[in-house]
C-alpha positions as CSV (number, residue, x, y, z in Angstrom):
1,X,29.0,12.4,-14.3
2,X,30.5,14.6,-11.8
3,X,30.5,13.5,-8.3
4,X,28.2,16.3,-6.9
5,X,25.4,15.6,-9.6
6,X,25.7,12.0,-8.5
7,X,25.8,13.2,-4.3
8,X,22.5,14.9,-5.1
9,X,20.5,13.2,-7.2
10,X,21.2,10.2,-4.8
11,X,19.7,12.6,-1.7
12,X,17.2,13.3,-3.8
13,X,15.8,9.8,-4.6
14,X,16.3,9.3,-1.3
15,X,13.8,12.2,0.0
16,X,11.4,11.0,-2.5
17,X,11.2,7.7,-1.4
18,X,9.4,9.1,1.5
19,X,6.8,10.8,0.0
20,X,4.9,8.0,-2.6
21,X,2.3,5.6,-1.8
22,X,3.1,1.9,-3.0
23,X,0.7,-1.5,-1.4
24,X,2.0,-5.1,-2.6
25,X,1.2,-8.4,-1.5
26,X,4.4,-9.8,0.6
27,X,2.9,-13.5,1.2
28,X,-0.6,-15.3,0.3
29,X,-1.7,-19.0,1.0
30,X,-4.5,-20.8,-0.8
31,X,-6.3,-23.9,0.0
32,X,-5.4,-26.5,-2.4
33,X,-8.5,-28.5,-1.6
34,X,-11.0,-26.2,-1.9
35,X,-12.2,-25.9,-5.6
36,X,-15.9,-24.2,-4.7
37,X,-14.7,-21.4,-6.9
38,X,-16.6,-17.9,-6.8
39,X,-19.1,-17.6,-4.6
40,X,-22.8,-16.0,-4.9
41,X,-23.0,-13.8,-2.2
42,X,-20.5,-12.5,-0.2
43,X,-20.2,-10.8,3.5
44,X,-17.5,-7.9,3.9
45,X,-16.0,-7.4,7.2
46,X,-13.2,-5.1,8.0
47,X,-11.5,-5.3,11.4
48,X,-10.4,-1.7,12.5
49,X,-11.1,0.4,16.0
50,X,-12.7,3.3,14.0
51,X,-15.9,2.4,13.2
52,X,-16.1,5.5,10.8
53,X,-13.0,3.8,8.8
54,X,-14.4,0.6,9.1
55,X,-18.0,2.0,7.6
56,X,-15.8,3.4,5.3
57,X,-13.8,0.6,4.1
58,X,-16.5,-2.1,4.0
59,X,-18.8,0.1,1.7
60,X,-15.9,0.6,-0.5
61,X,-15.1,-2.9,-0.6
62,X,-18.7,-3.8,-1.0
63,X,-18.9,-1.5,-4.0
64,X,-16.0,-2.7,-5.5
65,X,-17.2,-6.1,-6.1
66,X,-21.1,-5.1,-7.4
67,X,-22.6,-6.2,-9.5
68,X,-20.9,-8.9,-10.6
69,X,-21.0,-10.2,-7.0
70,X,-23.6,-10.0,-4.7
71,X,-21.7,-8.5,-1.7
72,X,-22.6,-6.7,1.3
73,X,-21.0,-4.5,4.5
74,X,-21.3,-6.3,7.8
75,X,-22.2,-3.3,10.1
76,X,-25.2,-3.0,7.5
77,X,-25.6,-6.2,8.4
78,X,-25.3,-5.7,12.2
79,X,-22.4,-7.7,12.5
80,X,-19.2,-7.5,14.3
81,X,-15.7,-9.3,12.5
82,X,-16.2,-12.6,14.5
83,X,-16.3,-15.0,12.1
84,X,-15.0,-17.5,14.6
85,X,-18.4,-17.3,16.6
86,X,-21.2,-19.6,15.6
87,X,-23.7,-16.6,16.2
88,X,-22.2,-14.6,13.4
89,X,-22.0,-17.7,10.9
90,X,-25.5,-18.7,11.4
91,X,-26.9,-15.0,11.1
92,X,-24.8,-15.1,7.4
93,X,-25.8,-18.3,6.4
94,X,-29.7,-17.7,7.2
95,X,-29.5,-14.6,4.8
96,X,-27.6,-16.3,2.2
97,X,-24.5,-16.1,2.4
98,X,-22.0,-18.7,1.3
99,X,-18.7,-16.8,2.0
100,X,-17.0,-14.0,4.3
101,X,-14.1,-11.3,3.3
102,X,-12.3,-10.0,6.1
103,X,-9.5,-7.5,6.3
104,X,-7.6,-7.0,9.5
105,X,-5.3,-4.4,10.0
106,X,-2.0,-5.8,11.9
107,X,0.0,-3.2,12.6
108,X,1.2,1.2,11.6
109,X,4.7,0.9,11.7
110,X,6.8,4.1,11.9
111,X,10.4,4.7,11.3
112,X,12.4,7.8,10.9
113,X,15.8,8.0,8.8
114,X,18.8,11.2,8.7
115,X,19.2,12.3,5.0
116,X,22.6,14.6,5.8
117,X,23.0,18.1,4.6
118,X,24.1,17.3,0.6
119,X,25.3,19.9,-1.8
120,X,23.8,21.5,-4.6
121,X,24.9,20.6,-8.4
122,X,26.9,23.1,-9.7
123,X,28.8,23.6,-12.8
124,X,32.1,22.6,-12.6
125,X,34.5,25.8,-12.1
126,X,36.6,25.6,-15.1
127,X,33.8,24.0,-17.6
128,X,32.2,27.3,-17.4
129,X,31.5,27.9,-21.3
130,X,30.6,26.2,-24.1
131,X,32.9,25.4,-26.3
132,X,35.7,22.7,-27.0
133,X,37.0,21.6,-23.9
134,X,38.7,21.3,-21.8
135,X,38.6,25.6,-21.0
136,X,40.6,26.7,-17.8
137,X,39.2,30.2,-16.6
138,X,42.2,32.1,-16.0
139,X,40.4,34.2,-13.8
140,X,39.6,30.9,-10.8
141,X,42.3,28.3,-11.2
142,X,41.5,26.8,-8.2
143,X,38.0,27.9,-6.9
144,X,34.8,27.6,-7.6
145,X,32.9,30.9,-9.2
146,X,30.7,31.1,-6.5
147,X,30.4,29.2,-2.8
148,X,28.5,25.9,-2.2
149,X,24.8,26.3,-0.6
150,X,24.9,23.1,1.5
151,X,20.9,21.4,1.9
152,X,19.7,21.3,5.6
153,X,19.4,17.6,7.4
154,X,16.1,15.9,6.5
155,X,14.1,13.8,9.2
156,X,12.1,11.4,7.3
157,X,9.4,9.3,8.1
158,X,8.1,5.7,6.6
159,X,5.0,4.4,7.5
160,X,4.1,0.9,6.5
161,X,0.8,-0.4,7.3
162,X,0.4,-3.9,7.1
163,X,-3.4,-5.5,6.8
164,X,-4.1,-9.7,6.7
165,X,-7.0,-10.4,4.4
166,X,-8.8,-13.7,4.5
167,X,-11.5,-15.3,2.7
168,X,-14.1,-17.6,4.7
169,X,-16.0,-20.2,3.1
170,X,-19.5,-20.4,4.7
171,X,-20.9,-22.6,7.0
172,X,-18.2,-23.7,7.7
173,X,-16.1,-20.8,8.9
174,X,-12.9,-22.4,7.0
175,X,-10.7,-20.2,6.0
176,X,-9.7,-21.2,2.4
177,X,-7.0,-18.0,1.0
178,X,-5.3,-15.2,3.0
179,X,-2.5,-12.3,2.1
180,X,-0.6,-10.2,3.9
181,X,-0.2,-6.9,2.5
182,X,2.3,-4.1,2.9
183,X,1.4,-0.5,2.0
184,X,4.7,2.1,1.9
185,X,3.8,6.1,3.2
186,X,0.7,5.9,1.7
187,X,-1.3,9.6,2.2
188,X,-4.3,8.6,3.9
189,X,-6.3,5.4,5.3
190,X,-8.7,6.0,2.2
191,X,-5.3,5.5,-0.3
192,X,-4.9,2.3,1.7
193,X,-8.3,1.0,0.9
194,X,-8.2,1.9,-1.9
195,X,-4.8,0.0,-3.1
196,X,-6.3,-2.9,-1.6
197,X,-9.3,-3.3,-3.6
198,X,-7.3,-3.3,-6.6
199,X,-4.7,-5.2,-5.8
200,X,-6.6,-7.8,-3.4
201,X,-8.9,-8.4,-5.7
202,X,-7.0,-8.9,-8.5
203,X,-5.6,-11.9,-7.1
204,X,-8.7,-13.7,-6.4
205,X,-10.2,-12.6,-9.4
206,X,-6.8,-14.2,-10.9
207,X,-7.0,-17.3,-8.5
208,X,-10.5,-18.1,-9.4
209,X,-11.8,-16.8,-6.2
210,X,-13.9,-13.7,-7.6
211,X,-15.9,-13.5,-10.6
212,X,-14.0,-11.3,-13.2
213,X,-15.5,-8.2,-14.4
């Protein structure tokens, strides 16, 4: 493969890499003791500053798991993510519930990266035809037919969102499975959500911890 084709279609993986969404799981922890399994009915809280994205998320989330789970938003419940107070635990556990989802977001992280200028594939100068080769133009020994169109430099940006999610059993407030997930450039904070329902509840749906659909 000649070496420009190779030059470019290595900038261009490298441009596209900032432009697609991708979440994955980058470490979990379960509680070997705990063997409640599913449970019944099950509190959704999602720890952001904007209360618009957090309505957001924790009806998404909510939505996700119905009907084969009884689940419900916390700010439809009144409730602020402090699982850690007594207050909140009680207020759940009077109403029925017998376990809490929570997802936190951690951190945005934003990085930037130079692609340099790269040149265009072009044919090679003397391959010009088809034909048996190799064919020598007698016409350009030594240059190419036309001059090289060199790419401008390319400022790109990564963002990786990070997010904790944890799963409460209730009374007690113990928390019995957590992940830490990564999402790469994703488009919006709706793509992030999103991602996360699918791929957050796939696990505990594969661990046990949710009933399967």
């Amino acid at each position: 493969m000649p070496h420009r084709l190779i030059r470019t279609l290595l900038a261009a993986l490298f441009l596209l890499a900032g432009c697609g969404g991708m979440s994955t799981i980058k470490t979990s922890w379960r509680d070997g003791a705990d063997t409640a399994g599913p449970p019944r009915k099950l509190a959704v809280f999602v720890a952001v500053k904007d209360d618009n994205l957090r309505r957001m998320a924790e009806n998404r989330v909510a939505q996700s798991l119905q009907p084969s789970l009884a689940a419900q938003a916390a700010h439809q419940l009144g409730l602020e993510a402090q699982l850690d107070t007594p207050e909140v635990r009680t207020r759940l556990t009077e109403a029925g519930f017998d376990a809490a989802l929570l997802a936190r977001l951690v951190s945005v992280d934003k990085t930037q990266s130079l692609v340099p200028p790269q040149p265009p594939f072009l044919p090679e100068p003397f391959l010009w035809r088809r034909g048996p080769y190799p064919y020598f133009s007698p016409f350009y020994p030594f240059h190419p037919f036309y001059p090289y169109a060199y790419t401008t430099p390319q400022v790109i940006e990564d963002t990786r969102v990070i997010v904790e999610t944890l799963l409460y059993r209730l009374p007690e407030g113990k928390p019995v499975w957590s992940a830490v997930s990564e999402s790469f450039n994703p488009a919006s904070s709706s793509e992030v959500v999103e991602d996360l329902i699918q791929l957050i509840g796939k696990r505990l749906r594969d661990e046990g911890l949710l009933p399967g659909r």
